[in-house]
FIZALO-838407 format. One line per 8 residues: their letters; for each residue x, y, z of N, C-alpha, C, O, CB. Coordinates in pm, 1 decimal. Last residue first. Glycine has a CB too. Layout:
A> X/Y/Z/X/Y/Z/X/Y/Z/X/Y/Z/X/Y/Z | ...
//
This chain:
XXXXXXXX> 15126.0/7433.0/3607.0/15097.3/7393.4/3444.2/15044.6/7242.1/3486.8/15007.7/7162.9/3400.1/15262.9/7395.5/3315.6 | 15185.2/7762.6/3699.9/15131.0/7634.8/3710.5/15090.1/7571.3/3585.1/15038.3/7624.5/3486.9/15025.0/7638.5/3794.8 | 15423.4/7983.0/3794.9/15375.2/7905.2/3658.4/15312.7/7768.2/3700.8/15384.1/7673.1/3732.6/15509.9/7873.3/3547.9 | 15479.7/8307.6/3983.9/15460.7/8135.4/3983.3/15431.9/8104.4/3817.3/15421.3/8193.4/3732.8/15299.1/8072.6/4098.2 | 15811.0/8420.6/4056.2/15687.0/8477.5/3987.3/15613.4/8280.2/4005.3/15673.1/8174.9/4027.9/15729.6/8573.9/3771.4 | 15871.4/8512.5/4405.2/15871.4/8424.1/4282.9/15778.9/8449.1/4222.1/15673.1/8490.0/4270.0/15872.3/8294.4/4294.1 | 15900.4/8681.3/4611.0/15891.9/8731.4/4501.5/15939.0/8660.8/4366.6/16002.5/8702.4/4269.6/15946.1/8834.8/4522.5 | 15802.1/8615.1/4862.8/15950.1/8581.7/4840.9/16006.5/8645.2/4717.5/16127.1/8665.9/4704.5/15971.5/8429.2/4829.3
XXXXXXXX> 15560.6/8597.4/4818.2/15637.9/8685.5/4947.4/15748.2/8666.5/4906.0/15810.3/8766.3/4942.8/15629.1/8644.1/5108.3 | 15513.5/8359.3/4667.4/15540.7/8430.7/4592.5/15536.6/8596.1/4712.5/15503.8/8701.5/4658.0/15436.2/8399.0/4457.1 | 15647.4/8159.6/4859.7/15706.6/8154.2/4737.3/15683.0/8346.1/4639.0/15764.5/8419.1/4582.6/15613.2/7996.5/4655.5 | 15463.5/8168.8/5065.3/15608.8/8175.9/5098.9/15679.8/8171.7/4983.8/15800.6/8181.7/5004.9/15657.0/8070.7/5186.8 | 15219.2/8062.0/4916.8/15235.1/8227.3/4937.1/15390.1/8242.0/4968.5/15450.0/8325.7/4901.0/15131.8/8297.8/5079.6 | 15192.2/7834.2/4749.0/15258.4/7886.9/4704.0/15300.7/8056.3/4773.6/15372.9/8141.8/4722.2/15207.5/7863.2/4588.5 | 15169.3/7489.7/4952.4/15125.1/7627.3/4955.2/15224.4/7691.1/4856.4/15335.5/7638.2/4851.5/15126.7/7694.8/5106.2 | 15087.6/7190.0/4913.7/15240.7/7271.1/4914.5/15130.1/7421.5/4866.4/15047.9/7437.6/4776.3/15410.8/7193.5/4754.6
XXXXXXXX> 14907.3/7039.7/5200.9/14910.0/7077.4/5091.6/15018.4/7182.3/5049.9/15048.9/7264.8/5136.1/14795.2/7110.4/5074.2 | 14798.0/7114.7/5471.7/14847.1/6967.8/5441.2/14869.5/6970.2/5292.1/14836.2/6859.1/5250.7/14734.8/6844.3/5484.5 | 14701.5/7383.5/5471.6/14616.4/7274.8/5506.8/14702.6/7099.8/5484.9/14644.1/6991.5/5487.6/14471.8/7300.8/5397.4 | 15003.0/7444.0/5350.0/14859.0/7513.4/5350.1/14770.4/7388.0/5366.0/14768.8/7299.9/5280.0/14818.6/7607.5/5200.6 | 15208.5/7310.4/5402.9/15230.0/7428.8/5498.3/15072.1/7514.4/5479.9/15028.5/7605.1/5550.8/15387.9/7535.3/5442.7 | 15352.2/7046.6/5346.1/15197.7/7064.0/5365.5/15172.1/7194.6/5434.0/15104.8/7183.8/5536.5/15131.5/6944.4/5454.5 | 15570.5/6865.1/5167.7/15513.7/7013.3/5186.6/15393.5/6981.3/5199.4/15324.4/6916.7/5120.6/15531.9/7123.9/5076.1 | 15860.8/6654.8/5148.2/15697.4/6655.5/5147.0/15652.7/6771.5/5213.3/15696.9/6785.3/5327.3/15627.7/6529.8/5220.9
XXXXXXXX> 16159.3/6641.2/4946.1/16075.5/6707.3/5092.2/15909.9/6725.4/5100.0/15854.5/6822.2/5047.8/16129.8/6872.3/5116.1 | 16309.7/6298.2/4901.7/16231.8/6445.5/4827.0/16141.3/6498.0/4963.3/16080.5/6432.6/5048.1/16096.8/6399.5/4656.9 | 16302.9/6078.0/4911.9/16419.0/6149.8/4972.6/16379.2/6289.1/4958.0/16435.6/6381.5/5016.7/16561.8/6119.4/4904.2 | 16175.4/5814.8/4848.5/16245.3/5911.1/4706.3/16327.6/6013.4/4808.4/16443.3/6027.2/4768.7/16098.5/6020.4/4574.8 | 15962.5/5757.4/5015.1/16119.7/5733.6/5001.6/16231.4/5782.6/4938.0/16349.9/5787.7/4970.9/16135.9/5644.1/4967.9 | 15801.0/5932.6/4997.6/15897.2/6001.5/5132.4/16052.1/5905.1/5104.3/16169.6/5928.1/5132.8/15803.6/5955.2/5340.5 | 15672.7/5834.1/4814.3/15792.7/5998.9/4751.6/15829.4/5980.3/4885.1/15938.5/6036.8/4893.0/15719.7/6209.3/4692.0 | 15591.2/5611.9/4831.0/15682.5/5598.4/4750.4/15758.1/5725.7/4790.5/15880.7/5729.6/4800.1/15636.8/5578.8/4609.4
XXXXXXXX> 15411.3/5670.7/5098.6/15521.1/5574.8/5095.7/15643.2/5580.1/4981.6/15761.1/5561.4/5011.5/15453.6/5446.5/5084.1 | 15192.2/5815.8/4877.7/15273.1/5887.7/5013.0/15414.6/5828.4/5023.3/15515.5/5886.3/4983.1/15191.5/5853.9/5171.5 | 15071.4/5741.3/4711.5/15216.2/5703.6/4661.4/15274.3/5795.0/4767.4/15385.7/5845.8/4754.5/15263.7/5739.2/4485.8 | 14803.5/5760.9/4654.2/14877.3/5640.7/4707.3/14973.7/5658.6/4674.9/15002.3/5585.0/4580.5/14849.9/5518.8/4679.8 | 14655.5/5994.8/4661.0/14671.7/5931.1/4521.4/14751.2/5813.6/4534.6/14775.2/5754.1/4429.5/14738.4/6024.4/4416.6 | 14663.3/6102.7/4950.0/14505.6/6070.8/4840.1/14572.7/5983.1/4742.6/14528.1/5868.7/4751.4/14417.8/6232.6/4737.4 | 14946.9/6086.6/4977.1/14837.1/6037.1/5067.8/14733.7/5986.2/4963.8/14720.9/5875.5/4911.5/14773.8/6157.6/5172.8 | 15004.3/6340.5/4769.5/15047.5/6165.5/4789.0/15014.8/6081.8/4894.6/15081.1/5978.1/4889.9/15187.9/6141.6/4797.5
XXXXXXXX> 14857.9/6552.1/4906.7/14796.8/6500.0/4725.7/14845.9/6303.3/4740.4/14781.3/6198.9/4731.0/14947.8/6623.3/4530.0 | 14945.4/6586.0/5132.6/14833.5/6546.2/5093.2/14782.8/6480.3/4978.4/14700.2/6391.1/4959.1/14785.8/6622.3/5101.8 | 15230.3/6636.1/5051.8/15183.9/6556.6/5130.3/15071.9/6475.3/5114.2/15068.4/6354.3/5092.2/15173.4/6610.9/5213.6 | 15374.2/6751.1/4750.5/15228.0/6749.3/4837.2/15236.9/6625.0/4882.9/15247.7/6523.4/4814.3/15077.9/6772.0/4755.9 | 15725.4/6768.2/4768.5/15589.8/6730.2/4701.1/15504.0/6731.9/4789.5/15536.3/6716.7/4907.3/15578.1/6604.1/4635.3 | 16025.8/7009.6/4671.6/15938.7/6919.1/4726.7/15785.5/6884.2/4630.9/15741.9/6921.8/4522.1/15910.2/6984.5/4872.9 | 16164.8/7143.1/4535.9/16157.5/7205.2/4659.5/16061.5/7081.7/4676.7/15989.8/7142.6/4756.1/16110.0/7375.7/4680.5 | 16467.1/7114.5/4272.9/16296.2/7060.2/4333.3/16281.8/7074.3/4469.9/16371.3/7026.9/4539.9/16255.1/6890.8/4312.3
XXXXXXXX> 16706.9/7216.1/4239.2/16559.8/7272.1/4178.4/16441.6/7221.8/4219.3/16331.5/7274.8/4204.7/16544.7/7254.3/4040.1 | 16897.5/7099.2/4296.2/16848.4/7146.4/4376.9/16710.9/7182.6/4342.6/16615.9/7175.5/4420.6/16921.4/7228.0/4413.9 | 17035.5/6903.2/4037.8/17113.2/7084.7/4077.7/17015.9/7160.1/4216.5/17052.1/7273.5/4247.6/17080.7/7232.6/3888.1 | 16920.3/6686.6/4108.1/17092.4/6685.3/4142.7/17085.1/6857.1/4153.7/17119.7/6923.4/4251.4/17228.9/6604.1/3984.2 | 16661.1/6777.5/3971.1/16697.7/6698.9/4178.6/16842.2/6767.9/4245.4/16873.3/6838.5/4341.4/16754.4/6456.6/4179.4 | 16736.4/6765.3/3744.9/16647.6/6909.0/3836.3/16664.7/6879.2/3980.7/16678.5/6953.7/4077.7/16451.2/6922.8/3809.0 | 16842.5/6578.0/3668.8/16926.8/6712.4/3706.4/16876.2/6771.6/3745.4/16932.9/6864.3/3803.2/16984.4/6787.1/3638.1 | 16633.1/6369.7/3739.4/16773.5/6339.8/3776.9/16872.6/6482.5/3781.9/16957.5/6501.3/3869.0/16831.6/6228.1/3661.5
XXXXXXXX> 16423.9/6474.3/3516.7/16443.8/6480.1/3717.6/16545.7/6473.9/3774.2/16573.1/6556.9/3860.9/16390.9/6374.0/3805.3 | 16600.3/6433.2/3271.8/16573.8/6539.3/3355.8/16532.9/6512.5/3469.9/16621.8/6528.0/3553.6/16497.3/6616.5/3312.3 | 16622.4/6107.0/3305.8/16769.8/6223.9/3287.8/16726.7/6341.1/3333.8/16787.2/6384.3/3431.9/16833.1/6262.0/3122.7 | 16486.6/5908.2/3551.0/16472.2/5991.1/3446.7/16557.2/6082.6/3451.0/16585.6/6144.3/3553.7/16360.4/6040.1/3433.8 | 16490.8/5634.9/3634.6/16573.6/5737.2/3653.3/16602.0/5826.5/3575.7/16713.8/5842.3/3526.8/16661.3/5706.6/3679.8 | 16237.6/5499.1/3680.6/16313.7/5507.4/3549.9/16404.9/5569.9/3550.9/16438.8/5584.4/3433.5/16260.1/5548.3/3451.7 | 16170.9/5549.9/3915.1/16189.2/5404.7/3908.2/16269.9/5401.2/3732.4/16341.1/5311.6/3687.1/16007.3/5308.7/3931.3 | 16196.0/5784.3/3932.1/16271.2/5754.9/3998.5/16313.5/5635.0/3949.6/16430.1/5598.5/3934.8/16236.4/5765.4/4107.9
XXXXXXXX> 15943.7/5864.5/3784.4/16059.8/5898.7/3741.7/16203.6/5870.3/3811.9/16308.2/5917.4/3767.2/16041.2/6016.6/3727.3 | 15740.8/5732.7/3927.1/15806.7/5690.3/3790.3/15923.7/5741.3/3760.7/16010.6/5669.5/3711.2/15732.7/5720.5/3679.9 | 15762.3/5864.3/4160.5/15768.4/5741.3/4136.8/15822.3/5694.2/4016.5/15926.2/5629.8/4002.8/15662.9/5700.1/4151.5 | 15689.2/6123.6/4067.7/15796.7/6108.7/4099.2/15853.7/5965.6/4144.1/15974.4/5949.9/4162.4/15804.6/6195.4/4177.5 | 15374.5/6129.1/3956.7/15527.7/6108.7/3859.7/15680.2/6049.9/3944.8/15757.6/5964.0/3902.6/15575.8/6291.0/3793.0 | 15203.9/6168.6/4143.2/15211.8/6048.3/4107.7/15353.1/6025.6/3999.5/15412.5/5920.0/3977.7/15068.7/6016.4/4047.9 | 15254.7/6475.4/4162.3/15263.4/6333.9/4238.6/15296.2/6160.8/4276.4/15353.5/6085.3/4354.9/15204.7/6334.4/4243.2 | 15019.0/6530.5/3973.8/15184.1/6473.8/3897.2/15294.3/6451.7/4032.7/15409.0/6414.2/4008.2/15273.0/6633.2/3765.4
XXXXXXXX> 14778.7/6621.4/4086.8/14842.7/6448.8/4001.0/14953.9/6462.3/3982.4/15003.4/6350.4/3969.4/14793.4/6392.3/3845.4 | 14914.1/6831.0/4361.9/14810.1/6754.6/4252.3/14870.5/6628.8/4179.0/14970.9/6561.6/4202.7/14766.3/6862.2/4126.5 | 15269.4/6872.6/4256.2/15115.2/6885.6/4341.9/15059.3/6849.9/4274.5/15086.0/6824.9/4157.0/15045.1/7000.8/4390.8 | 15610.7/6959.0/4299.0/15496.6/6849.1/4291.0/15352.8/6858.3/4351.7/15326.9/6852.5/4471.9/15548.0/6734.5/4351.8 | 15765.7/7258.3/4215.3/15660.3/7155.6/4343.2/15589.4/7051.8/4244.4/15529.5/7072.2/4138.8/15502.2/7266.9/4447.9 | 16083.0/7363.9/4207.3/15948.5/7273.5/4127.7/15881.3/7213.5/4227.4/15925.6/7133.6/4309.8/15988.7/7145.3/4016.9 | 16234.2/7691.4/4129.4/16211.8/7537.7/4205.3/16094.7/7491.2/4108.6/16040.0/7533.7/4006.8/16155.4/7540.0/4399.5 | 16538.0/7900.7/4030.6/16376.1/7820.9/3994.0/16404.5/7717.3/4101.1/16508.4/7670.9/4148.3/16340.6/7736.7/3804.3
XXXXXXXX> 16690.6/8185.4/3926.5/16654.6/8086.1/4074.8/16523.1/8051.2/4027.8/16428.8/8123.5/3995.6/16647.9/8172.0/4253.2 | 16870.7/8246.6/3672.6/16733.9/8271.5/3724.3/16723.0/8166.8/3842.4/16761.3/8052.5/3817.3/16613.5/8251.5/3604.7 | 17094.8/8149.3/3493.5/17124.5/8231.0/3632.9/16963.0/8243.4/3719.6/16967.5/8248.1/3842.5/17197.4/8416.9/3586.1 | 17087.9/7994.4/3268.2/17079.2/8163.5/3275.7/17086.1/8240.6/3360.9/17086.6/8363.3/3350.7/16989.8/8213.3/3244.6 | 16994.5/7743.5/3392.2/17130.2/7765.9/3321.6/17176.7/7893.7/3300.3/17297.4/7915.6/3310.6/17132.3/7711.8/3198.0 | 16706.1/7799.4/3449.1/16822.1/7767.2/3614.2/17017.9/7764.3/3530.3/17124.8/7777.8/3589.9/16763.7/7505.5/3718.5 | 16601.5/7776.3/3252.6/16602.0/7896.8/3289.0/16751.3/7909.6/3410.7/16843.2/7987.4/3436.1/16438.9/7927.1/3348.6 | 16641.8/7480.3/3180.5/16697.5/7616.8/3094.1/16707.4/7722.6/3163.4/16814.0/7783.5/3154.3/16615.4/7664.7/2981.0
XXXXXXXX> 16503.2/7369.4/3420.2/16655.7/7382.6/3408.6/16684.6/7437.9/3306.2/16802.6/7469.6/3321.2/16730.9/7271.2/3410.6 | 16278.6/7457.6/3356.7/16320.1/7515.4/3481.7/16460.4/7466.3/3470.4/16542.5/7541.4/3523.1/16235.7/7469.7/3617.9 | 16196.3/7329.9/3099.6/16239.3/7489.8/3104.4/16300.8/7563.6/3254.8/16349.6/7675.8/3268.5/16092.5/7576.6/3064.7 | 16221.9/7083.9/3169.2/16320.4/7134.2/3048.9/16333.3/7275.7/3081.5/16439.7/7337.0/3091.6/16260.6/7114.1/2885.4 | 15994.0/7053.9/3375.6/16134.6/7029.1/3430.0/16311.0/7102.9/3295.4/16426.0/7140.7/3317.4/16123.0/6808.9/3447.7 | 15791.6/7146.4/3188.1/15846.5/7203.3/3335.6/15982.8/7162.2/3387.0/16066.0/7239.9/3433.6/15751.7/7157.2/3449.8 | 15843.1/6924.7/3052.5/15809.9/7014.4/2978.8/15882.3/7133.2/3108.1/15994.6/7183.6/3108.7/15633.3/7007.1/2927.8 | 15757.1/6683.0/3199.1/15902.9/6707.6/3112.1/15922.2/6783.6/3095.0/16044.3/6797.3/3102.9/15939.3/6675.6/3010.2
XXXXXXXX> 15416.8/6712.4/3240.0/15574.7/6747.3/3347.7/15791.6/6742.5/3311.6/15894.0/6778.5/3369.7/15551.3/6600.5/3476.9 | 15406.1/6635.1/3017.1/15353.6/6819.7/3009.8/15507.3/6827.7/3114.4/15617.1/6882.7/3105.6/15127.8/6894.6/3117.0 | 15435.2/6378.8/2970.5/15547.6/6480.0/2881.4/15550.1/6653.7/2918.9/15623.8/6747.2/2887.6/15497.8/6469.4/2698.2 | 15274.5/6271.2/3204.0/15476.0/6260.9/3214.7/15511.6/6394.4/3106.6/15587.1/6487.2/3136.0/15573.0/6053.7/3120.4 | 15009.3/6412.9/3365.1/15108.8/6356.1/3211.4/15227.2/6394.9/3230.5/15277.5/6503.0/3261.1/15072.9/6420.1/3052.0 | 14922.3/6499.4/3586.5/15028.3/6375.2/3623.6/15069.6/6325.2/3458.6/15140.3/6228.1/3431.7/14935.8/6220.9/3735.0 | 14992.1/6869.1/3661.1/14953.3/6772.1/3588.9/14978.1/6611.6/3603.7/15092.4/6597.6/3647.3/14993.7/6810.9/3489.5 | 15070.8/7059.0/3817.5/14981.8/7036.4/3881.5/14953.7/6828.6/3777.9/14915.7/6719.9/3821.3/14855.4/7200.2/3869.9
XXXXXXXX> 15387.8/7226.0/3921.8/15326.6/7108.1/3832.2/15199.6/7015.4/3910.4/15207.1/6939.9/4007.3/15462.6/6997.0/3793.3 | 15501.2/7520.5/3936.2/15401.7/7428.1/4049.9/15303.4/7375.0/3928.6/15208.0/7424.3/3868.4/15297.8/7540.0/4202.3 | 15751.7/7645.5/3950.8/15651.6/7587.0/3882.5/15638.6/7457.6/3975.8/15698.1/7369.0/4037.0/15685.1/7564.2/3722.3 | 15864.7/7997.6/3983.4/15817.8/7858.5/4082.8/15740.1/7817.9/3954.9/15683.6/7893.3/3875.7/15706.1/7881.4/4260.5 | 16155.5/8211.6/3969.1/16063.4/8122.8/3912.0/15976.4/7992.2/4033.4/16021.9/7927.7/4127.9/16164.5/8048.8/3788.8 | 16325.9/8510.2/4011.5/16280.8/8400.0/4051.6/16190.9/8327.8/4015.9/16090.1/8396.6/4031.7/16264.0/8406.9/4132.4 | 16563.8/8704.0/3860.6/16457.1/8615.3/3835.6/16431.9/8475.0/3926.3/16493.1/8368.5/3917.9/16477.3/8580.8/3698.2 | 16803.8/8906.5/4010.6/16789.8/8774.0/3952.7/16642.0/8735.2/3954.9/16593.7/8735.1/4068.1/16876.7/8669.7/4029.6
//
């Protein structure tokens, strides 16, 4: 089975739509995908909560999202928002979502 990581670096809502459409296409075909939040798009999961956005809402519900940068949501102010969101905050490289346990694991990565 195909393993996938996308590690959404961007905070434009449509690029991060974009990641979330194809990680649940791919996650419909059987392929094991997650999604990190890093860098600016951090700042999304606020919004997308506060709008209850249809895709986050299934990438969440089917499991697909492994979490968000600690660090990044510290720096960019919205620490408080994502720990509420329920979502797992990752800092395993300096305080920051590391990708090596992902790709040891033999995920291919996609940063976008």
């Amino acid at each position: 089975m195909e393993k996938i990581l996308y590690y959404g670096m961007t905070g434009e809502k449509m690029c991060f739509q974009h990641i979330l459409m194809n990680a649940l296409d791919l996650h419909s075909t059987g392929a094991e995908v997650k999604i990190i939040f890093e860098g600016a798009s951090v700042k999304l999961v606020p919004q997308f909560e506060e709008e209850n956005n249809p895709l986050y809402r299934r990438a969440r519900n089917t499991g697909l999202i492994a979490g968000v940068c600690l660090a990044c949501s510290k720096v960019l102010g919205v620490y408080e928002q994502n720990v509420k969101s329920g979502l797992t905050m990752l800092d395993d490289m300096s305080g920051h979502a590391g990708m090596k346990n992902y790709i040891n694991d033999g995920y291919k990565v996609i940063s976008m």
